[in-house]
DRENPA-3360 file (N, C-alpha, C; in nm, 2 decimals, always signed):
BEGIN
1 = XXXXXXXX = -0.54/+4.52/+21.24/-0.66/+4.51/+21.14/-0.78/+4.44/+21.21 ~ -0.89/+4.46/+21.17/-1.02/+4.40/+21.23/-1.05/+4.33/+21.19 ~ -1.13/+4.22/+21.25/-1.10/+4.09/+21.21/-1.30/+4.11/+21.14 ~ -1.27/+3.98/+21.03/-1.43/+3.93/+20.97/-1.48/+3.87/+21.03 ~ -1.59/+3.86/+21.04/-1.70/+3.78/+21.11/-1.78/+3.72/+20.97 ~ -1.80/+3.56/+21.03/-1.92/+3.49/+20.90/-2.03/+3.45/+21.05 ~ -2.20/+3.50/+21.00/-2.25/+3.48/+21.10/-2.39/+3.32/+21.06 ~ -2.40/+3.28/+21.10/-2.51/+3.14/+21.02/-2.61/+3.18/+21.09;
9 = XXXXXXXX = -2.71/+3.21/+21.06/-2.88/+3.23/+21.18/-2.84/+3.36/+21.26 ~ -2.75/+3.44/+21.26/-2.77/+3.55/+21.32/-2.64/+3.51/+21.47 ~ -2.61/+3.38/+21.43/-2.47/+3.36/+21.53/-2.33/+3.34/+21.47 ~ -2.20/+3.41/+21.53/-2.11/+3.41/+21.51/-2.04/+3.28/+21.47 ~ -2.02/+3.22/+21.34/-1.98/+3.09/+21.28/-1.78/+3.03/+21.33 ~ -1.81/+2.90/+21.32/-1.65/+2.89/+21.37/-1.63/+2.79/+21.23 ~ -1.51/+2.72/+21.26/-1.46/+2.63/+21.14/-1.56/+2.49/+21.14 ~ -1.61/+2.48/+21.28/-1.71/+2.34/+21.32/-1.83/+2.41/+21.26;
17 = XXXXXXXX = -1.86/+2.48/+21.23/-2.00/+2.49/+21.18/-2.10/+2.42/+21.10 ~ -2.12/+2.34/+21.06/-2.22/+2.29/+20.93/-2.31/+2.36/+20.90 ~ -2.33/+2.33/+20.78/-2.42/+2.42/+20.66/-2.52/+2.29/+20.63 ~ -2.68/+2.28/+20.69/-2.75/+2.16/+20.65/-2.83/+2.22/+20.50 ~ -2.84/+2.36/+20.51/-2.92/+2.41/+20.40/-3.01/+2.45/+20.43 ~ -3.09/+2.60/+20.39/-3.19/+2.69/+20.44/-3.14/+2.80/+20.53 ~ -2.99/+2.74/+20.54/-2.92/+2.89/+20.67/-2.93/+3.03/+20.63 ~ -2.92/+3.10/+20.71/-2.87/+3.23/+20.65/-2.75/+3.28/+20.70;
25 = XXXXXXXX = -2.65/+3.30/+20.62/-2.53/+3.32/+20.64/-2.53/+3.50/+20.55 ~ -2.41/+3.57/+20.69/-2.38/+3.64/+20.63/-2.27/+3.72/+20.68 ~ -2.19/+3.84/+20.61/-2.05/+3.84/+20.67/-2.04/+3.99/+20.70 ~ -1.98/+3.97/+20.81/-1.95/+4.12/+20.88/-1.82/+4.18/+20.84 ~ -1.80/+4.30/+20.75/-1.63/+4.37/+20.69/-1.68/+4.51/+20.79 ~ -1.56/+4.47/+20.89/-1.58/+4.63/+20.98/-1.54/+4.74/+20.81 ~ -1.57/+4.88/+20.95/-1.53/+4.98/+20.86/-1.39/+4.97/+20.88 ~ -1.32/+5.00/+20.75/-1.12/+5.06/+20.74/-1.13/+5.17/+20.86;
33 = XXXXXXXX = -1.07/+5.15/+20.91/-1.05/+5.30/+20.99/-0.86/+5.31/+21.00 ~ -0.80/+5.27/+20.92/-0.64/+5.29/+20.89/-0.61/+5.41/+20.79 ~ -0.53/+5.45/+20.77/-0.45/+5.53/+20.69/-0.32/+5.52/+20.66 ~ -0.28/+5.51/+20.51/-0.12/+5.51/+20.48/-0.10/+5.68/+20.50 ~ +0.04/+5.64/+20.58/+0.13/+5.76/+20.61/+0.17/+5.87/+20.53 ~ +0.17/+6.00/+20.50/+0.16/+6.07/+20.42/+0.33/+6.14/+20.43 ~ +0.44/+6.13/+20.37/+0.52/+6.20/+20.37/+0.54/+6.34/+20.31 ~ +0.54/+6.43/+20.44/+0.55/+6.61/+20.36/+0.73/+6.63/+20.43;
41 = XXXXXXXX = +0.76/+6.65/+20.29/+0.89/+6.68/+20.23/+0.89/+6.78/+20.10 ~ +0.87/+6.87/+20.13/+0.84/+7.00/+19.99/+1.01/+7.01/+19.95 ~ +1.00/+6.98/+19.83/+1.15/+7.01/+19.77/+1.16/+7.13/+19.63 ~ +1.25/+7.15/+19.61/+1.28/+7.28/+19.53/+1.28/+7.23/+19.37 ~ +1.18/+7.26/+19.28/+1.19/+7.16/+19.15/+1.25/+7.33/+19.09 ~ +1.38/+7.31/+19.00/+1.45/+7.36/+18.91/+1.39/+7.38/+18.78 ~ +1.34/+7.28/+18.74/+1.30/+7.25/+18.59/+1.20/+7.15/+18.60 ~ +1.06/+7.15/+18.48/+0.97/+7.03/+18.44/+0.93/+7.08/+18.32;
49 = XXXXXXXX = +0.86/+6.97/+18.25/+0.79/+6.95/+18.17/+0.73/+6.85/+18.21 ~ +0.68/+6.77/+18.07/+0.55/+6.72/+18.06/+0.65/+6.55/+18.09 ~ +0.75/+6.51/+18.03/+0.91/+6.42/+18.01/+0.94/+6.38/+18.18 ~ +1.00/+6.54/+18.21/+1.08/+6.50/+18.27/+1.06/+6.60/+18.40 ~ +1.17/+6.63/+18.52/+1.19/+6.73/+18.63/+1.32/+6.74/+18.69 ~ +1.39/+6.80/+18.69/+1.50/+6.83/+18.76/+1.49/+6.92/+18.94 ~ +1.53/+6.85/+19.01/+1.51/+6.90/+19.18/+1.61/+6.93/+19.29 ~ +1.59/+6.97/+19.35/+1.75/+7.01/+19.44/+1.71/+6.91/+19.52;
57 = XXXXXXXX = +1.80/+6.81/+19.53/+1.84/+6.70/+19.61/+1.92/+6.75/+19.78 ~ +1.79/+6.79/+19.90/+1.87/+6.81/+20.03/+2.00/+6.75/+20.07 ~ +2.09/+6.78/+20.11/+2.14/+6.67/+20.22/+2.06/+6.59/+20.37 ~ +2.14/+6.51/+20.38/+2.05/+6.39/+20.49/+1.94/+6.34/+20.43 ~ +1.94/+6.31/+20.33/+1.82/+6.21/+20.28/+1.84/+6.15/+20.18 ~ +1.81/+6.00/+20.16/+1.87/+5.91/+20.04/+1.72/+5.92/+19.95 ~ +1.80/+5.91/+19.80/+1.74/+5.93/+19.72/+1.61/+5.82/+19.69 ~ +1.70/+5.70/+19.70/+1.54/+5.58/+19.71/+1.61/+5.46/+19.80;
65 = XXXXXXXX = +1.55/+5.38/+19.84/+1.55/+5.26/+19.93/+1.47/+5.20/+20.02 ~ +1.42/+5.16/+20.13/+1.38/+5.08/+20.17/+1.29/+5.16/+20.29 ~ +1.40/+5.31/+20.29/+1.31/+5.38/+20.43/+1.18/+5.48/+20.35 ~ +1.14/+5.55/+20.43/+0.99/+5.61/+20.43/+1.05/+5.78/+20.41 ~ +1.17/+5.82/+20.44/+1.16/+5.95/+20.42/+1.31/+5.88/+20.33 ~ +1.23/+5.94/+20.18/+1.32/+5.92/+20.07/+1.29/+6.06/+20.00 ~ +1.36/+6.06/+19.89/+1.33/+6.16/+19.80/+1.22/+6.13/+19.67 ~ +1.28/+6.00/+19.68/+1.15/+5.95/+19.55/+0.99/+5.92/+19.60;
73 = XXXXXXXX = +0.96/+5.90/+19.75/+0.83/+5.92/+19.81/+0.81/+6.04/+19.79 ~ +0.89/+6.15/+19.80/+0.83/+6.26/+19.80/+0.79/+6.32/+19.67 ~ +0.84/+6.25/+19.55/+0.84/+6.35/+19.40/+0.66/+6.39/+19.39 ~ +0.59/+6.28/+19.43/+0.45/+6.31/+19.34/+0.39/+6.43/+19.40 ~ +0.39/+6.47/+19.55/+0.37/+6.54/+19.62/+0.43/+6.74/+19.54 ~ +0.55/+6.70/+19.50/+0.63/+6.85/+19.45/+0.61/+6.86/+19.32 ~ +0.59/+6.73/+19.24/+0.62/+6.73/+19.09/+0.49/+6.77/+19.04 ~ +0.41/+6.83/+18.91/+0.32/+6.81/+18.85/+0.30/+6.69/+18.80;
81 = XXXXXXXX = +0.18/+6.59/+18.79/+0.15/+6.46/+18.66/+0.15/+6.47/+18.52 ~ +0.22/+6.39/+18.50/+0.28/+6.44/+18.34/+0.10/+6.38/+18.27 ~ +0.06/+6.47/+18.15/-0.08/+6.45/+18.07/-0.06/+6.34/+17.95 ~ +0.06/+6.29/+17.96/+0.11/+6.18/+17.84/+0.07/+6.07/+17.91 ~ +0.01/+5.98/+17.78/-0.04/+5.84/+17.79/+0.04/+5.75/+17.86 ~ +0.21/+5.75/+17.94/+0.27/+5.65/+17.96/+0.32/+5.74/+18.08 ~ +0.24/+5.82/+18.16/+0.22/+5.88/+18.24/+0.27/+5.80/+18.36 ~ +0.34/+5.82/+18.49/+0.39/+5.68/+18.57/+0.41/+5.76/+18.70;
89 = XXXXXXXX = +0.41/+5.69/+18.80/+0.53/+5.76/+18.96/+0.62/+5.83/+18.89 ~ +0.65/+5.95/+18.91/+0.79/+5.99/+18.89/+0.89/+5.93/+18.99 ~ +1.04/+5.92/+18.92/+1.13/+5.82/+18.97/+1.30/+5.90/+18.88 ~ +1.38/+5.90/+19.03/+1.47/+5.95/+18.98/+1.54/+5.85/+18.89 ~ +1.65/+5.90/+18.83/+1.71/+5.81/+18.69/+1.84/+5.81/+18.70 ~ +1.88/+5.86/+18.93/+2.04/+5.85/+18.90/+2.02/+5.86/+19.03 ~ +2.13/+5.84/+19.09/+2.13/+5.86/+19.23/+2.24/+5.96/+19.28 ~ +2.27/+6.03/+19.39/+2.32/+6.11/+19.47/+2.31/+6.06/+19.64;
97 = XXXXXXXX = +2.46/+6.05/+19.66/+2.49/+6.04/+19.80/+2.39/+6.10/+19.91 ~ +2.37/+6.01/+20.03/+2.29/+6.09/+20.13/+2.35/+6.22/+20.20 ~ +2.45/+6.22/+20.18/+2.48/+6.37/+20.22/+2.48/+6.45/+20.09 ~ +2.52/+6.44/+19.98/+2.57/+6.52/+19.94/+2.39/+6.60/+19.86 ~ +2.45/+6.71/+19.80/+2.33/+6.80/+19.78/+2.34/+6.81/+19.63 ~ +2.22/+6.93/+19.55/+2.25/+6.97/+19.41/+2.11/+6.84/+19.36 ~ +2.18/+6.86/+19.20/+2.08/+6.85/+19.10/+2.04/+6.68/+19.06 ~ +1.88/+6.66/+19.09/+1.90/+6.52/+19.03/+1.75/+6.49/+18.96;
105 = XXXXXXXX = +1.79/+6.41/+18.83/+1.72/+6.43/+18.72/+1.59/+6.28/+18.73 ~ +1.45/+6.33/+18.66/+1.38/+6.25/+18.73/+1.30/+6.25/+18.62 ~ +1.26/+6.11/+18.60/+1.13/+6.07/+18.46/+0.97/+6.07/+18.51 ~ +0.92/+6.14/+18.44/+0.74/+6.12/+18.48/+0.68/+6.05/+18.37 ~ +0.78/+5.97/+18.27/+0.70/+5.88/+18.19/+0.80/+5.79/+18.22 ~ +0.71/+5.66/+18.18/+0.76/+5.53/+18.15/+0.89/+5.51/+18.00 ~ +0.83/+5.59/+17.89/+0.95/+5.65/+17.82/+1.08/+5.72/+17.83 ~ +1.02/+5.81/+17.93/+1.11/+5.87/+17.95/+1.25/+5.83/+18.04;
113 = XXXXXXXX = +1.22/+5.76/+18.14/+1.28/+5.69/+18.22/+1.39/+5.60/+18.15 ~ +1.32/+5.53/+18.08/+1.43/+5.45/+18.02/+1.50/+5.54/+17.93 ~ +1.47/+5.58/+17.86/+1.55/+5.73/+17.79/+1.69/+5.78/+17.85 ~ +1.60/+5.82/+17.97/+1.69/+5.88/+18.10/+1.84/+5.78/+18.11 ~ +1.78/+5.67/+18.17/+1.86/+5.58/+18.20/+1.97/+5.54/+18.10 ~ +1.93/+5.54/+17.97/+1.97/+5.47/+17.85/+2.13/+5.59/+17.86 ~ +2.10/+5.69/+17.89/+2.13/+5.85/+17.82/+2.30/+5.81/+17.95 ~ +2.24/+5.77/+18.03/+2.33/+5.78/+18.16/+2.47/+5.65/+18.11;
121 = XXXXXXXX = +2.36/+5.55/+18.12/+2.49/+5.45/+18.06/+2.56/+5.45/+17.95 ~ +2.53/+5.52/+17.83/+2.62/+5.57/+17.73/+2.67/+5.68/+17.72 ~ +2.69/+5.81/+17.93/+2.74/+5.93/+17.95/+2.72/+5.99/+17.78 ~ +2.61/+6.02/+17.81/+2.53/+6.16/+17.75/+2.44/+6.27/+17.84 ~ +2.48/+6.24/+17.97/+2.40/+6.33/+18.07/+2.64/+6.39/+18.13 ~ +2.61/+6.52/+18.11/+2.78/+6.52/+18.20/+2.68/+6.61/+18.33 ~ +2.77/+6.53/+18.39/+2.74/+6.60/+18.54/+2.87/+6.68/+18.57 ~ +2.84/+6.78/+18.66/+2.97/+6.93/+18.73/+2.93/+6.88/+18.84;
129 = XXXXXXXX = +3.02/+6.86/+18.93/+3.02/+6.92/+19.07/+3.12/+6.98/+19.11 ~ +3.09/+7.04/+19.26/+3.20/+7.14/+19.33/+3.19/+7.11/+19.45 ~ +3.33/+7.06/+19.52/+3.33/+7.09/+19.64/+3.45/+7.17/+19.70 ~ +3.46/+7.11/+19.81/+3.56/+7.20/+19.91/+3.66/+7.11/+19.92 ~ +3.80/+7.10/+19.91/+3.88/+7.01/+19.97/+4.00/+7.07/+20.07 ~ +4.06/+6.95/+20.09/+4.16/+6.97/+20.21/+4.31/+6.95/+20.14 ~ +4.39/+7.11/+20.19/+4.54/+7.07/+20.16/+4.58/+7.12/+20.01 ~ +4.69/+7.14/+20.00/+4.77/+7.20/+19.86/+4.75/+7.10/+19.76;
137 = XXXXXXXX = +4.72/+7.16/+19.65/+4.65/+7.07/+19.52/+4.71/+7.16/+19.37 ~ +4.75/+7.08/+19.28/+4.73/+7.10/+19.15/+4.64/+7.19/+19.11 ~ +4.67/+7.25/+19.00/+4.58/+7.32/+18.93/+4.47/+7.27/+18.87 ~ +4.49/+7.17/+18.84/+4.38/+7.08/+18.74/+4.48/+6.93/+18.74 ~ +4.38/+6.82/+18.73/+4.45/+6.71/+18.69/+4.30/+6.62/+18.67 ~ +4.33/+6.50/+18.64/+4.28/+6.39/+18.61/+4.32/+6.29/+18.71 ~ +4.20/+6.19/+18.77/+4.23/+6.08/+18.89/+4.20/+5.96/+18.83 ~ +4.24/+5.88/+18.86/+4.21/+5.74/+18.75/+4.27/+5.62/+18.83;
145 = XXXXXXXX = +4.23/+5.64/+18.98/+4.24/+5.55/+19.05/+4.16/+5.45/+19.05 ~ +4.14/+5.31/+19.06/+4.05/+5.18/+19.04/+3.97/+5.23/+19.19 ~ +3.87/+5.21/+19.13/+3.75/+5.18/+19.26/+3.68/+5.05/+19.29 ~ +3.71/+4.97/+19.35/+3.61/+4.84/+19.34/+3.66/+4.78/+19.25 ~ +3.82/+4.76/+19.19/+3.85/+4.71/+19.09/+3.86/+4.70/+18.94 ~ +3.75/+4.83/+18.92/+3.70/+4.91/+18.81/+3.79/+5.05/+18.81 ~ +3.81/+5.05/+18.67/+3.90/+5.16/+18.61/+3.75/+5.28/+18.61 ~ +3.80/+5.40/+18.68/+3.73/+5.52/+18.69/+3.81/+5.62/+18.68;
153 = XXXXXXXX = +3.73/+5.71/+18.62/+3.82/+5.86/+18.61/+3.73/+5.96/+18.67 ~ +3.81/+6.08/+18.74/+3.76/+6.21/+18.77/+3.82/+6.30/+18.72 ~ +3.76/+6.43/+18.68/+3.86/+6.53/+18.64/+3.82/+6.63/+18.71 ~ +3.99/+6.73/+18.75/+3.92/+6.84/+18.81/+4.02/+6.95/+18.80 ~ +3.94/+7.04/+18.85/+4.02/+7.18/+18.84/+3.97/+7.29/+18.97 ~ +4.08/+7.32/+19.02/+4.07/+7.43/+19.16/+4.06/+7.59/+19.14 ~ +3.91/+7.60/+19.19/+3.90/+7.77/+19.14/+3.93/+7.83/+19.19 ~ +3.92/+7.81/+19.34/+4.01/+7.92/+19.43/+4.09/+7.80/+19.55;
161 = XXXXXXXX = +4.17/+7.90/+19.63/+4.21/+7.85/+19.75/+4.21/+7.93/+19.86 ~ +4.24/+7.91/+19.97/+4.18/+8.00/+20.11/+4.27/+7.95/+20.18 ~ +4.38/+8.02/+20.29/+4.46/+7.96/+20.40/+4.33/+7.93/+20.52 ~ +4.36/+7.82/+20.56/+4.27/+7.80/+20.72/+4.38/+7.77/+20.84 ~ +4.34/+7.84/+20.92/+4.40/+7.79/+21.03/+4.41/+7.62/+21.08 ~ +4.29/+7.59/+21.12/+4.31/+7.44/+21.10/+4.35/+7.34/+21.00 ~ +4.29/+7.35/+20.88/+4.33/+7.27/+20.77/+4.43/+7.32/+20.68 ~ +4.54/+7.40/+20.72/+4.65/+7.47/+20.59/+4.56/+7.52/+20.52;
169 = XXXXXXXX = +4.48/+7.47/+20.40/+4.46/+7.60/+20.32/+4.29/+7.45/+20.26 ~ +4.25/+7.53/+20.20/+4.08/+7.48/+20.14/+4.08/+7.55/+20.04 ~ +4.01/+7.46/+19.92/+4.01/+7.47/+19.81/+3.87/+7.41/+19.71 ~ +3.80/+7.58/+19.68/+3.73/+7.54/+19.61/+3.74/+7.46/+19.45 ~ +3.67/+7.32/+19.46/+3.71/+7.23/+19.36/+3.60/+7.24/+19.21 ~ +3.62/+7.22/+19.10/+3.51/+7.18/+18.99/+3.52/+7.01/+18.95 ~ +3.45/+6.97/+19.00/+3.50/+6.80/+18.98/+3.39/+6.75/+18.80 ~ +3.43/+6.68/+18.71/+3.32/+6.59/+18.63/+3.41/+6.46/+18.59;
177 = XXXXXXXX = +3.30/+6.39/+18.69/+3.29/+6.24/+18.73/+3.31/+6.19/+18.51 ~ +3.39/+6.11/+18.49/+3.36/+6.07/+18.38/+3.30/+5.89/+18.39 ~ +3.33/+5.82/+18.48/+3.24/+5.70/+18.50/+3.16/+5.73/+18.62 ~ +3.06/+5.62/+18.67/+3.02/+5.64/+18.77/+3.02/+5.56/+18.87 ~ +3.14/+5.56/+18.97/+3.12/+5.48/+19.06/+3.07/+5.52/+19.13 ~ +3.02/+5.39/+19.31/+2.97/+5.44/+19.44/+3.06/+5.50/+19.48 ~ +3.04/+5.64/+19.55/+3.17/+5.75/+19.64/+3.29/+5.77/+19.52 ~ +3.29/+5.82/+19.41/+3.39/+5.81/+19.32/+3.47/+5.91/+19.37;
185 = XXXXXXXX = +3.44/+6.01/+19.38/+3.48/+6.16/+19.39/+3.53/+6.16/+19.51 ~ +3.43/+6.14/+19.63/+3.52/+6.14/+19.72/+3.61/+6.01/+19.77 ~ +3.66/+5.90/+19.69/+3.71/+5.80/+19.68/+3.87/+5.87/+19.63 ~ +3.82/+5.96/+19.50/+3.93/+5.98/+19.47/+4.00/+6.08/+19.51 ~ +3.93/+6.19/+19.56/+4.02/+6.26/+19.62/+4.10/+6.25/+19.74 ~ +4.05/+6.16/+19.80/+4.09/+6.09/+19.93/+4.23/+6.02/+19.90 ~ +4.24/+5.96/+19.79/+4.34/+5.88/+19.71/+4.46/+6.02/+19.68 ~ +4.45/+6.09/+19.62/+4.55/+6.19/+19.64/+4.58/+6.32/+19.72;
193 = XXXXXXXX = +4.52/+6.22/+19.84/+4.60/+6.30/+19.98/+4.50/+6.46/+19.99 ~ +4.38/+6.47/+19.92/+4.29/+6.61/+19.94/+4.13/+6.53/+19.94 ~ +4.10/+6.51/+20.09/+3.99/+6.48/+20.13/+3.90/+6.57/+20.09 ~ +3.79/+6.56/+20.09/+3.67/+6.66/+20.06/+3.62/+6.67/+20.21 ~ +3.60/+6.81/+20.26/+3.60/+6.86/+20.40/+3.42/+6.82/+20.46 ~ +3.48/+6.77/+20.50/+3.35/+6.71/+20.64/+3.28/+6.56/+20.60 ~ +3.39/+6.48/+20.55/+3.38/+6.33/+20.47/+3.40/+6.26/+20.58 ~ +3.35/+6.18/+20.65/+3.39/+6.11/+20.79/+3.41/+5.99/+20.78;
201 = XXXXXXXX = +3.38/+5.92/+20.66/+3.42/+5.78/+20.59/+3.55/+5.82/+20.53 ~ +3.61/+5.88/+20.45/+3.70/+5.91/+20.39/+3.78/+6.03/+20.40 ~ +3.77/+6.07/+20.51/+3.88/+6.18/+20.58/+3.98/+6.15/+20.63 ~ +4.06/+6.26/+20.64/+4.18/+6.23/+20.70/+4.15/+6.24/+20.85 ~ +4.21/+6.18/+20.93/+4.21/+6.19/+21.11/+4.27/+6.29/+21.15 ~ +4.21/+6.36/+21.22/+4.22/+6.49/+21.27/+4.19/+6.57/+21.21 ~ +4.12/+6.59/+21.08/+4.10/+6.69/+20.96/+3.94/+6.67/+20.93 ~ +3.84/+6.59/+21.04/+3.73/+6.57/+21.01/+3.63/+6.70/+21.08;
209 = XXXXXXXX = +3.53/+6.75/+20.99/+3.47/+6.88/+21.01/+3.36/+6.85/+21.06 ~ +3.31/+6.84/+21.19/+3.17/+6.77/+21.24/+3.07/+6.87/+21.25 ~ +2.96/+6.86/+21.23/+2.84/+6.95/+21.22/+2.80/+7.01/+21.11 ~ +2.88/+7.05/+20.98/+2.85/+7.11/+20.88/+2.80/+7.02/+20.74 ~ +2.80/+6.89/+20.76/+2.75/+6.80/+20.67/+2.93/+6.81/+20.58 ~ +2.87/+6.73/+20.45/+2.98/+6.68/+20.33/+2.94/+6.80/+20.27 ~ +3.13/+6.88/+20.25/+3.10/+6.99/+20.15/+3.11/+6.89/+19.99 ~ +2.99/+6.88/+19.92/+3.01/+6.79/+19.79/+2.89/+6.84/+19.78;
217 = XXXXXXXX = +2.87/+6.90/+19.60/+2.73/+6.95/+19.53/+2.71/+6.94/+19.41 ~ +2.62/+6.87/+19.38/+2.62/+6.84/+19.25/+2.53/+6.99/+19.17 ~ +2.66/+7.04/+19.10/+2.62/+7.17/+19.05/+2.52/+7.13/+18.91 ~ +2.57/+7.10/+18.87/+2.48/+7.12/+18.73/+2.45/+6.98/+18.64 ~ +2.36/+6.94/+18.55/+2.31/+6.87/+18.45/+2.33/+6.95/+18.29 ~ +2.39/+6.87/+18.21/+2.42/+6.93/+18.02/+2.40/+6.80/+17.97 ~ +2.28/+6.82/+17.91/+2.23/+6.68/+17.84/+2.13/+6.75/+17.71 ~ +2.11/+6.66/+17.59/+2.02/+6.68/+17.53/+1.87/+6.64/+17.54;
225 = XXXXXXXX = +1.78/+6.70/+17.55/+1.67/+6.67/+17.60/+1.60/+6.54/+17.48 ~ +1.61/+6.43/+17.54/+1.58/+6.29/+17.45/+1.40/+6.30/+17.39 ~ +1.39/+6.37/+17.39/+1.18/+6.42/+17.34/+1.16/+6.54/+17.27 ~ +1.26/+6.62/+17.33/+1.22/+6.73/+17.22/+1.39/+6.80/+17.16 ~ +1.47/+6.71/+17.20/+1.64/+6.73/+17.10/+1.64/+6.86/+17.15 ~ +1.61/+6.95/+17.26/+1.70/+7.08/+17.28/+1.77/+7.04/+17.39 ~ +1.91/+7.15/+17.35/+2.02/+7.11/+17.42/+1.98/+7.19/+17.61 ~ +1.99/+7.11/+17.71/+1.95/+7.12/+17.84/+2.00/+7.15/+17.92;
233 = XXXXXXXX = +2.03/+7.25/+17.99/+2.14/+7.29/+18.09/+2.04/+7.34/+18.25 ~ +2.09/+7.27/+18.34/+2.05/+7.31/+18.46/+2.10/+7.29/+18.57 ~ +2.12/+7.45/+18.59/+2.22/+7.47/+18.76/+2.13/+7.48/+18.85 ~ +2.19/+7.46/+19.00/+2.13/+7.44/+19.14/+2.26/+7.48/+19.20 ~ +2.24/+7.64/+19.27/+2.31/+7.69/+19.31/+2.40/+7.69/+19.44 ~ +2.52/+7.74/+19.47/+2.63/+7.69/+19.58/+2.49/+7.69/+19.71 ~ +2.56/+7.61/+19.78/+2.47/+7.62/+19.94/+2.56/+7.73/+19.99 ~ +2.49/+7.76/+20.12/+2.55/+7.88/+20.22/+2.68/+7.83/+20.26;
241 = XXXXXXXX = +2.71/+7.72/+20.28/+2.81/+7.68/+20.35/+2.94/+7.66/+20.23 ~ +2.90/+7.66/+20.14/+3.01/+7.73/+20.04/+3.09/+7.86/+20.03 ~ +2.93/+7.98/+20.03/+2.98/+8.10/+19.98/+3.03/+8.22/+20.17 ~ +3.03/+8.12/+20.30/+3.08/+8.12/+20.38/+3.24/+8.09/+20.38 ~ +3.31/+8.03/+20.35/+3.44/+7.99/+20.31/+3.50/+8.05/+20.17 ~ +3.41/+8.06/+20.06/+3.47/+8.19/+19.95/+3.35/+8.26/+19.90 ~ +3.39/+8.39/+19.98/+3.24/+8.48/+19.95/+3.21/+8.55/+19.80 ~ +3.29/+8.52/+19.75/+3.31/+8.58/+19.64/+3.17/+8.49/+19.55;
249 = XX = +3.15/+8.39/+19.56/+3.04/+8.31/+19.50/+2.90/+8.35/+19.54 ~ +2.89/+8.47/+19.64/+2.77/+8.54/+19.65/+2.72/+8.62/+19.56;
% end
């Protein structure tokens, strides 16, 4: 930054300067010549109104924190400004893993937000996801392993399966999280012996899939819409690297 100048008689002033009276003082503000950084991150909005937006959340990028390429720096840029008086930054109202991909729900009012929020901790928003896991699995079951000490449940159900030469067989999963812990899903599947494929914190050794990111997607949002009470449904469809391993989802 450029520094100010105070000048007394037309000379540059220090802290020794005295002021007898009759001076003429006056102060030099360079021109700004800086610029804040502009992040272009074009993301895919699913759904808005005036309330709210639903967006396809990339993989490799965290949703909010501390760095400069977030998803919530980028909302005002993709999102329209809501024309309501409590008008605000739009700001997601939930989070999703930096790898993982799919749907995540975002307030453009100061109402709404807390709405949002309120909706989440008394699970009135259900979330779907789907991923891919590793190894012979149940048809359906319920996980209710403690995470962090905290009783959590997942539920799920296997829509298909696929023999692989490296991993015995892969299996497309329907997971809904019923609490919400950090890494629940893939916490718990890891707990009964079916990692979720390309998980490198919680994979099995030798069964780790490098280069293709975390197969984990948050498919869909079923909530009531807290502003205008209609019932809300929104999907964000498989990625490629899904309907590559079961083509039938094309």
């Amino acid at each position: 930054m450029k520094k100010q100048y105070v000048r007394v008689n037309g000379t540059t002033a220090s802290s020794a300067t005295f002021i007898r009276g009759g001076e003429t003082v006056s102060l030099s503000i360079p021109e700004q010549t800086g610029f804040k950084k502009k992040l272009i991150l074009p993301l895919n909005v699913l759904c808005e109104d005036e309330h709210l937006a639903v967006i396809h959340k990339p993989a490799g990028i965290l949703v909010s924190g501390n760095r400069f390429k977030t998803v919530a720096n980028a909302l005002a840029q993709n999102i329209k400004p809501s024309s309501l008086a409590d008008a605000t930054i739009p700001q997601p109202v939930h989070r999703l893993d930096y790898a993982t991909t799919g749907v995540l729900l975002v307030g453009k009012t100061s109402s709404s937000i807390r709405a949002l929020n309120k909706m989440f901790e008394t699970k009135q928003i259900e979330k779907t996801y789907y991923t891919v896991t590793i190894g012979e699995m149940k048809d359906s079951g319920t996980i209710t392993t403690d995470i962090d000490g905290k009783q959590s449940r997942s539920d799920y159900t296997v829509k298909e399966s696929v023999r692989s030469e490296r991993f015995g067989q892969l299996n497309l999963v329907q997971l809904t999280p019923r609490t919400g812990r950090r890494h629940q899903l893939r916490k718990h599947l890891s707990a009964i012996g079916n990692p979720v494929l390309g998980d490198k914190d919680y994979g099995t050794e030798g069964l780790i899939l490098n280069g293709k990111g975390l197969y984990l997607h948050a498919y869909s949002l079923r909530f009531t819409h807290p502003f205008t009470s209609q019932a809300t449904y929104v999907e964000d469809d498989f990625p490629q690297k899904f309907r590559k391993i079961f083509p039938q989802l094309a």
